[in-house]
KELUM-932330 format. One record per residue (C-alpha): residue number from 1; residue in three letters; x, y, z. Coordinates in steps of 0.1 Angstrom, whole numbers. Example, Ala and Ser with C-alpha at 12.3 -4.5 7.8 and 13.67 -1.06 7.14 Angstrom:
% KELUM-932330
{1 ALA {123 -45 78}},
{2 SER {137 -11 71}},
//
This chain:
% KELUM-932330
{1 UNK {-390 -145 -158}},
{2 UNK {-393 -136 -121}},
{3 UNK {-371 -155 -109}},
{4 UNK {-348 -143 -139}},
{5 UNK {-353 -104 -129}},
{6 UNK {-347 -116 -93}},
{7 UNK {-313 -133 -100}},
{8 UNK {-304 -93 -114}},
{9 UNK {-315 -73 -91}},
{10 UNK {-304 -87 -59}},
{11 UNK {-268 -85 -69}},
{12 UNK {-269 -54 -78}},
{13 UNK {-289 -39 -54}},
{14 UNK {-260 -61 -27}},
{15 UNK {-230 -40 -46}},
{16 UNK {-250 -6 -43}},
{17 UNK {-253 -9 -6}},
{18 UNK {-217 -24 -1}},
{19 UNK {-204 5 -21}},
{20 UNK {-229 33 -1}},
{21 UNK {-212 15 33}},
{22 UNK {-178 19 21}},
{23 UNK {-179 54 3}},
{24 UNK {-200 72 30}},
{25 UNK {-172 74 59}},
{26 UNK {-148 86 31}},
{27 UNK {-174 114 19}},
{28 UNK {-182 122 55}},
{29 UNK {-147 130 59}},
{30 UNK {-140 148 33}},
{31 UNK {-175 173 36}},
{32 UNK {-165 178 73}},
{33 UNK {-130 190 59}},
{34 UNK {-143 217 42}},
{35 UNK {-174 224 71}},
{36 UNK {-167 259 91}},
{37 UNK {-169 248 122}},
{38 UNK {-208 258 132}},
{39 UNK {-226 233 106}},
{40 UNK {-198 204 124}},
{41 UNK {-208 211 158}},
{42 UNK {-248 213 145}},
{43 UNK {-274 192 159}},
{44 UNK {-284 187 123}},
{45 UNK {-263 169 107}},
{46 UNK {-252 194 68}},
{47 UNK {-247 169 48}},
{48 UNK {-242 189 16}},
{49 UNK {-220 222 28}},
{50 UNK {-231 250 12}},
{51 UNK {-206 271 22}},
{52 UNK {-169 258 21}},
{53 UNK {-139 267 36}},
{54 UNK {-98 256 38}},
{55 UNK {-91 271 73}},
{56 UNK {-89 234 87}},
{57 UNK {-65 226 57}},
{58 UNK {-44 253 64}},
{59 UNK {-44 243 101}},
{60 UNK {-31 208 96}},
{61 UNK {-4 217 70}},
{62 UNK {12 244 96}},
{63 UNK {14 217 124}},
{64 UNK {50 210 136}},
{65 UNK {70 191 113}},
{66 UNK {40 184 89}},
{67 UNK {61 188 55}},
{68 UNK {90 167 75}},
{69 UNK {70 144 79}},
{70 UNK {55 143 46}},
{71 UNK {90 140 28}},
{72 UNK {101 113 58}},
{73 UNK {70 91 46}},
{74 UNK {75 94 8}},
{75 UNK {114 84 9}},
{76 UNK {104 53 31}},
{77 UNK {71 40 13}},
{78 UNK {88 48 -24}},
{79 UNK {122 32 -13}},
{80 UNK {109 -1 2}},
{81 UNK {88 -2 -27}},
{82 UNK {114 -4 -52}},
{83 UNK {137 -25 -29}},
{84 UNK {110 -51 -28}},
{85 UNK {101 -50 -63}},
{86 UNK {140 -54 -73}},
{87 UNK {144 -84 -50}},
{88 UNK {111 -95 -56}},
{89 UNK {117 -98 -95}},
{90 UNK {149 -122 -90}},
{91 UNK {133 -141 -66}},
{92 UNK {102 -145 -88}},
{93 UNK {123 -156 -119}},
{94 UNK {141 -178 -98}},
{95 UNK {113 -203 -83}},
{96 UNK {94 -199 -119}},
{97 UNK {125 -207 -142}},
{98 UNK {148 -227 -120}},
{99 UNK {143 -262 -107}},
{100 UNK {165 -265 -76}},
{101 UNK {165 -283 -39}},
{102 UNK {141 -271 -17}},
{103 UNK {120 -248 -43}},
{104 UNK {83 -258 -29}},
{105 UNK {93 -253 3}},
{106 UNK {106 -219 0}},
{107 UNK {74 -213 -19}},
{108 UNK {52 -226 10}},
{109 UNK {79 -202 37}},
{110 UNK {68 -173 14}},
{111 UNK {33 -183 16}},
{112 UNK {31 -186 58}},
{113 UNK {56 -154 58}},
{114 UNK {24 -134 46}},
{115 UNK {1 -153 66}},
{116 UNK {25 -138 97}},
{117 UNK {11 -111 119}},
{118 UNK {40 -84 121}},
{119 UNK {25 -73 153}},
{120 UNK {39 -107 170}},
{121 UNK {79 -97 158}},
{122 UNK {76 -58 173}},
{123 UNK {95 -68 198}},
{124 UNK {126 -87 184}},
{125 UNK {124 -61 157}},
{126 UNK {133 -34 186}},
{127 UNK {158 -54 197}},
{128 UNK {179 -59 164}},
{129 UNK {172 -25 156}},
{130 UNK {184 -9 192}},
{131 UNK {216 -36 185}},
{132 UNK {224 -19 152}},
{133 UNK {226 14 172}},
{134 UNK {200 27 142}},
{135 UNK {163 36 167}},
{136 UNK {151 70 150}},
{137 UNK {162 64 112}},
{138 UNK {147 60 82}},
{139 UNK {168 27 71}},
{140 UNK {157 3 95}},
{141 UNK {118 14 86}},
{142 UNK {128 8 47}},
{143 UNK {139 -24 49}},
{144 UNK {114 -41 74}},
{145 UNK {86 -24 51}},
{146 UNK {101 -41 21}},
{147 UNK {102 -71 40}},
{148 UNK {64 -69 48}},
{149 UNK {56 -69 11}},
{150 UNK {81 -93 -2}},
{151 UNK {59 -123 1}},
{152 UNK {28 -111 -16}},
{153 UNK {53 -98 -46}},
{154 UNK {73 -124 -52}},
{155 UNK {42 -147 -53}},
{156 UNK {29 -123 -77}},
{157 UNK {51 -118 -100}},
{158 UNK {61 -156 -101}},
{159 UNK {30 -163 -115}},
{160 UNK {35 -137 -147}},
{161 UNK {69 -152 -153}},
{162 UNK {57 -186 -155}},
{163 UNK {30 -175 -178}},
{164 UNK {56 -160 -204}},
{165 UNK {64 -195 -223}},
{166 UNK {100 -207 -222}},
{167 UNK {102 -204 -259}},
{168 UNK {106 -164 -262}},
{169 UNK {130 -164 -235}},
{170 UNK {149 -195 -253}},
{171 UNK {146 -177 -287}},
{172 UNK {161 -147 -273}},
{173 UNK {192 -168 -255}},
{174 UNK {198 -184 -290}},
{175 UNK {194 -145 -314}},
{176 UNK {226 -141 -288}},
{177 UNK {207 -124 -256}},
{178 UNK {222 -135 -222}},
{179 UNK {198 -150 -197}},
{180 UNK {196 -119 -183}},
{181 UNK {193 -97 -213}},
{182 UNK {165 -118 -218}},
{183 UNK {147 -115 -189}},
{184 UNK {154 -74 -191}},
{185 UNK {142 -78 -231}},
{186 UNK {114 -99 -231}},
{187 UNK {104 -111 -196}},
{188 UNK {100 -77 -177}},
{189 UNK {81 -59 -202}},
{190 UNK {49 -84 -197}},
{191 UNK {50 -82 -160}},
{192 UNK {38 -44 -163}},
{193 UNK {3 -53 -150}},
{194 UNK {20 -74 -118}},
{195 UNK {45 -46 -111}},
{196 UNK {18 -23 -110}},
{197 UNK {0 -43 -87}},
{198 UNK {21 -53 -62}},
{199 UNK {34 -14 -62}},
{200 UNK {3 0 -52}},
{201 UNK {0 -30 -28}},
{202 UNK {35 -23 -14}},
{203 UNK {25 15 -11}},
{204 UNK {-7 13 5}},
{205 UNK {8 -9 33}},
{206 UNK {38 12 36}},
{207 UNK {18 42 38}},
{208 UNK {-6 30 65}},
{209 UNK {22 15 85}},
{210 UNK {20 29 120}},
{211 UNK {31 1 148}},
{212 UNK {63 -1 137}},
{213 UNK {72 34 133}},
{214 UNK {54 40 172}},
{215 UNK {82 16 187}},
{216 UNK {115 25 165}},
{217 UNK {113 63 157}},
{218 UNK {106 84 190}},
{219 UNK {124 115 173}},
{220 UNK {93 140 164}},
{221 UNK {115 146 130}},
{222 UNK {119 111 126}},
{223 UNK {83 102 123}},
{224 UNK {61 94 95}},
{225 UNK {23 107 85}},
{226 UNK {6 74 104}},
{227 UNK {19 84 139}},
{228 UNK {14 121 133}},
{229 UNK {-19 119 122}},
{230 UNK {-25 103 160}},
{231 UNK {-8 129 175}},
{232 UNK {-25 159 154}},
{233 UNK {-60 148 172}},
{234 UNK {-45 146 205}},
{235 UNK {-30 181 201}},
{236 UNK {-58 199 187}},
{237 UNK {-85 181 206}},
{238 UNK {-117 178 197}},
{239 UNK {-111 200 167}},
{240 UNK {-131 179 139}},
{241 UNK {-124 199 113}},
{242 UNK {-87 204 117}},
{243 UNK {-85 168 121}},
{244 UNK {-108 160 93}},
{245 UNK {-80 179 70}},
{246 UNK {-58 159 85}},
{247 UNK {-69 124 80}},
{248 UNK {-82 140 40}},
{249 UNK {-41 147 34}},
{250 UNK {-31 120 49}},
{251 UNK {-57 89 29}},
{252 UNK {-57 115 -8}},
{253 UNK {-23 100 -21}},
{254 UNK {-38 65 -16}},
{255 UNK {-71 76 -29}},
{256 UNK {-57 94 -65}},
{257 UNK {-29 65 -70}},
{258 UNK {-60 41 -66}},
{259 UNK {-84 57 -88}},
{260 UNK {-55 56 -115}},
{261 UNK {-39 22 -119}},
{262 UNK {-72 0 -96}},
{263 UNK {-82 -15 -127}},
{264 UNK {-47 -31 -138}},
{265 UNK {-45 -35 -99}},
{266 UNK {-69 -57 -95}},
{267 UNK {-63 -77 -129}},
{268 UNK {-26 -77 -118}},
{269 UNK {-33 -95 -85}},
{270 UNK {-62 -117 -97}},
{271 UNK {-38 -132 -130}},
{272 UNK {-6 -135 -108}},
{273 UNK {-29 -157 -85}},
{274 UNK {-39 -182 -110}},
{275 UNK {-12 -182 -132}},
{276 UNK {19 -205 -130}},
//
C-alpha cells in the first residue's frame, strides 16, 4: 500500500513543481506589468500588487512604429502559415497515397530538414535574398518562415491521411468524385485535429522568429515584434515595467491561441506521429 501511495504521489508532486518552474517567470512578468514603478524597484520583492496600474502598457504601445510593427508580424506569421499548410497538404497526400521513385528518401530529406539548424543557412539566406534585390520586405520573410515549418507539417499531416482508409476515398472516386474532390470531400475534413496542430506550431515559430528578421530587414518599418521587443529594452533602459508590457504584448497572442486549441494541439501532434 506504501509503495502504492508512493508510485501516486511522486508523479504528481514531479508535475506540480515542473508546472510552478514554468508558470512563475510567466506570472512574474505579467505582475511586474501592472507594478508602478516603486513596489519594482523594492528591496522586497510584491509579489501580489495591490495596487495596479497600465502606465507601462501605455508606454510600450506608443513606441515608434509599435502598431507597424504589430500588422508587419501578423501578415508574415498568418501568410507563411497558410502557405505551408497549402503545400504541406499536397505534399502530405502525395507520400501517403502515392507510391513513386524515391518516396522514403524524400521522407528521410524531410525528416533531417527539421533536424537542420536555420542558424547554419543565415548566411546564404542573405545572399539569395540581397541577389533577389528584396532585403527589407515582407516576402522573402514569408516564404523562408513557411519553409521552416514545412517539414514538421507535412510529416504531420501524412500521418492523418494514411490513417483515413483507402476505401472512403475509393467509394467517393466510384459515387463520381474526382481524386481531388475526394480529398477536398472526405480527406480534409478528418485532418482538422493535424491542421490545428501544425498551425499553432507554424505560428508560434513564426512569431518568435527573430535571427532572420535581424539580418534581412534593417528598415525600422520593416521589422517585426521579435527584433523590436530587443530594441524597446535598449531604448528605455532599465525601465522594468515598460519593458515588462512589452514582452506581456508581445508572448499574449501565443499565450490565448494556446489556451484555446493546446488540447487538440497536442492530440494533433502526438496521432500524426504514430499514425501511418
Amino acid at each position: 500500500m506504501k509503495r502504492s501511495l508512493f508510485g501516486r504521489i511522486w508523479p504528481n508532486a514531479t508535475a506540480v513543481v515542473l508546472f510552478a518552474g514554468f508558470v512563475f517567470p510567466v506570472y512574474w512578468m505579467f505582475a511586474t506589468a501592472f507594478k508602478p514603478t516603486g513596489d519594482i524597484i523594492s528591496e522586497d520583492p510584491v509579489w501580489f500588487p495591490a495596487n495596479l496600474t497600465f502606465s507601462h502598457f501605455q508606454k510600450a504601445v506608443d513606441a515608434d512604429n509599435f502598431w507597424t510593427l504589430v500588422a508587419n508580424s501578423v501578415t508574415v506569421t498568418v501568410c507563411s502559415v497558410l502557405l505551408s499548410l497549402v503545400i504541406a497538404l499536397f505534399a502530405a497526400f502525395a507520400l501517403a497515397r502515392l507510391r513513386f521513385k524515391g518516396r522514403r528518401g524524400l521522407i528521410v530529406t524531410f525528416m533531417l530538414a527539421q533536424m537542420a539548424p536555420w542558424e547554419v543557412m543565415i548566411i546564404a539566406i542573405y545572399m539569395i535574398v540581397r541577389d533577389a534585390d528584396m532585403l527589407d520586405s515582407l516576402v522573402p520573410l514569408t516564404v523562408f518562415y513557411a519553409v521552416m515549418v514545412l517539414p514538421l507539417t507535412v510529416l504531420t499531416l501524412r500521418g492523418y491521411v494514411a490513417a483515413v482508409p483507402r476505401e472512403l476515398e475509393e467509394s467517393a472516386m466510384v459515387d463520381g468524385c474526382t481524386r481531388t474532390q475526394a480529398f477536398v470531400k472526405v480527406i480534409f475534413p478528418l485532418l482538422a485535429p493535424g491542421l490545428m496542430a501544425t498551425s499553432l506550431f507554424g505560428f508560434i515559430t513564426a512569431w518568435n522568429e527573430f535571427p532572420l528578421v535581424l539580418i534581412l530587414n534593417k528598415a525600422n518599418d520593416k521589422q517585426t515584434l521579435p527584433l523590436w521587443l530587443s530594441q524597446f529594452q535598449t531604448a528605455f533602459g532599465d525601465d522594468w515595467g515598460a519593458t515588462m508590457a512589452a514582452s506581456s504584448l508581445f508572448a499574449l497572442p501565443i499565450l490565448i491561441l494556446f489556451i484555446f486549441l493546446q488540447r487538440k494541439a497536442v492530440g494533433g501532434l502526438t496521432d500524426g506521429a504514430v499514425k501511418g
